[in-house]
Structures are given as C-alpha cells and as structure tokens.
Steps between C-alpha positions, in 0.01 A plus 500: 500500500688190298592278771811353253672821624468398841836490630603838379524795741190701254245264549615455847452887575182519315305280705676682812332790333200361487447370851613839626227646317243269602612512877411879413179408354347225711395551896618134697640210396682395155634192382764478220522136329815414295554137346801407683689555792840588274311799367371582885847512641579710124241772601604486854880559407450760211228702749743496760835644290231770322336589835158455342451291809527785743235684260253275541578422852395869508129437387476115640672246704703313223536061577593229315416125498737338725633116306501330845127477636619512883563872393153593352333580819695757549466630169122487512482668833666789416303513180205487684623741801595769255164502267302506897717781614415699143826496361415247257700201376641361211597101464669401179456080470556284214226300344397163636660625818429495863319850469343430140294196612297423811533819707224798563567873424173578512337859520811805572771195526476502077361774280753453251654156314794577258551173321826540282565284212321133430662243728524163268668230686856469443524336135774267561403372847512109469132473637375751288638331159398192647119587539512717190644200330211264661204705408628503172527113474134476656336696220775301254321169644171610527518618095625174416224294636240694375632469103540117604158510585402662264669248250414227617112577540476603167597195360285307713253700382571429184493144483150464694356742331443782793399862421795776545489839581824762382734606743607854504835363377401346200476143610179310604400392861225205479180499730600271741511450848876493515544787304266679709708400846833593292398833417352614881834367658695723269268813553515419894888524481551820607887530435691841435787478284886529630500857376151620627533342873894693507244786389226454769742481772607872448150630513396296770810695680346834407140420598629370831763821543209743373236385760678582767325871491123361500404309788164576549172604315592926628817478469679691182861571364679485188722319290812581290588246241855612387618344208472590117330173390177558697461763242692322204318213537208597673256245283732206601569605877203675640261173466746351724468718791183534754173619401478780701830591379511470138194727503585773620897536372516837313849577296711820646768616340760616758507486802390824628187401307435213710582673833298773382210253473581345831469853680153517351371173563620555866346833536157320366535210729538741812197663384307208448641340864357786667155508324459075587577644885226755484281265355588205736388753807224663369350165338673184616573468148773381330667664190727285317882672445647434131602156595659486118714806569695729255694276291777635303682281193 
C-alpha cells in the first residue's frame, strides 16, 4: 500500500483486511507494526466504527500497545495467555516501541510480523535536524581538510622536488609522510551523511520490529513488509534491511496472494515440525526448522 494515504478510511480498511486474513492464515501469535502511535489509535478507531475488530477478535485475541508502560504487562499477559490457551493473539505496536525492541516472542508467541509503512523519524523534530544538520557539517569539514591537504602538499612537493602520484580527483597527493597520515584519518572517518543516518534509523526500526519472530536457531515465521516502495525501490531499500531478510523477500501482488503463500508455508512448517520430532526420538538428532521463514514483500 502507499503509506501517503494513510489517514484515509481505504488504506485504513485495507490493512484491517489484511490482518484479518492473516489471523486466518497463521496458527499463534501476530504482531502488527505501524510508525506512529497517531496511526495506532487511527486503526484502532476506524476498526472499531467498521466492526472489523469484532472479525478478527473472531479468529485471534486483538491488543494494542498501551503509551503508558505501567500498562504493558497487562497487555503482554493477555497476549501471551490467549496464544497458550490456542486462541491466538494479535499485538499491534509502533516501531521503536516498547514491544518492537527488547522483548521475546519467541516460538507460537510470533509466527507472523506485519510491518506497515517505513518509520523515518519525524522530519522536523529539533534533534533530528540538528544531527542531520551535524553529520552534514562533519563530512563538510572533513572534505575541506583533505583539499587543504591536498593543496598544500602539492606545493611542497613542488618546491623540493618530491615525486607525486594523481588523485582520483584530478589533483596530485605527494609521497610523504604527512600525506600518508592525512589520507588514513580521512578513510578511518566513518561518517554517514545527514540524509543517510535519517535513512538508517528507519531500517534499523524494521530490523529490530522484524526480529521479533526469530529467536532461536528452530524457530520460523514470516514477515509482511507493507508498503509500495519495498517494491518501487527495491534496489535502494532492500540492501538496507537484514540479511536473512532481504533474501528471501518475494513480490505478491494482492493480498490474497500473500496469505495464500502464508497458508502454504505454514502447512510446510507443520510438516517439517513434526518430521524434526520423529527424528529427535528416533535419533537424538536435531533437524533445523526454516529459521528464515516465508517472507512475503
């Protein structure tokens, strides 16, 4: 979907749609990620006046992050109460939240994530212009010296007579000791610019959201990355996410498709869990589940 329509009641009821058929798809838990808490309380509103909440309440137990953390135990327990009891759960959070980073769904607690959208920090937030703005000046700096270096060895060089070797940029860059010390400072300065650190911090989000459903070398689950511009611009975005994530995204077109492939990679995994059991018995062995899972872009 194009989160830019994110506020209207379409997009809102599409990803409703979605989750319902996942949460008719997927056995345990799934967690829903959205960038912000606005849109939460959106989707929480808009499910509630179009009763899609009582449909999926029908297939799962349907929570949602709670703002103040003295309210999150609650939350969690009956999250984790309802996947025990076989219900099965569902916990929409918002990226870089309490439920996003630093807690364990392992195993049936999350089969599913549903990431929605790619959360960039909020663009005019004083800190973030501020760092943005800082980074920038770094690499400004770091440019600057290295031309003045570059200057000012070459006509030392120059006048005593030293040997130069070309610079990619068209200058020279004598053989000197100083030159050498110059150049391995400004290769050791690792320093993203003010628009690829505002970048990192979004992916970092989804790496840390997206991990909540592998905790362990047999566990397994799958991942939903909704938004347009994983497929748009999938040569600029997918080098940004996790290894094990970026390969194994494949493109579906609707979503029945991708629920369609969820209900198979389920049926697989169920197949595959009871054939590691057998073997565990009979052998002591140990048969490794599809820790990668079924991704679906």
């Amino acid at each position: 979907g194009d989160y830019s329509h994110s506020e209207s009641a379409p997009y809102l009821d599409a990803l409703g749609a979605l989750l319902l058929r996942v949460c008719e798809a997927a056995p345990g838990g799934v967690l829903m990620f959205v960038p912000s808490y606005a849109l939460l309380e959106r989707l929480r509103t808009r499910w509630s006046a179009t009763k899609l909440d009582e449909m999926v309440g029908k297939e799962k137990s349907l929570t949602f992050e709670p703002r103040k953390s003295e309210e999150l135990a609650t939350t969690l327990r009956d999250f984790y109460d309802a996947v025990d009891d076989g219900v099965g759960a569902v916990l929409l959070g918002v990226f870089r939240g309490k439920v996003a980073e630093g807690l364990d769904f392992a195993d049936q607690y999350c089969r599913v994530v549903i990431a929605v959208g790619i959360p960039y920090p909020h663009a005019k937030n004083l800190q973030v212009l501020l760092k943005r703005q800082h980074n920038d000046k770094l690499i400004t700096d770091a440019r600057i010296s290295r031309l003045r270096a570059a200057s000012s060895g070459g006509a030392a060089a120059e006048s005593e007579g030293v040997k130069q070797a070309p610079l990619g940029g068209g200058g020279f860059m004598p053989h000197t000791q100083a030159a050498v010390e110059s150049k391995a400072e400004l290769a050791g300065l690792d320093i993203l610019s003010g628009g690829e650190w505002y970048a990192q911090q979004a992916y970092r989000a989804i790496n840390q959201a997206v991990g909540r459903c592998l905790r362990h070398r047999n566990d397994y689950g799958a991942v939903l990355l909704v938004d347009e511009r994983f497929r748009r611009d999938e040569a600029r975005v997918l080098p940004s996410l996790s290894r094990w994530v970026r390969s194994h995204v494949r493109h579906s077109g609707s979503a029945e498709e991708a629920t369609a492939e969820l209900r198979a990679f389920f049926a697989r995994m169920v197949v595959s869990s009871s054939l590691a059991a057998g073997l565990e018995g009979d052998a002591h062995g140990g048969l490794r589940g599809d820790a990668q899972g079924g991704l679906v872009g």
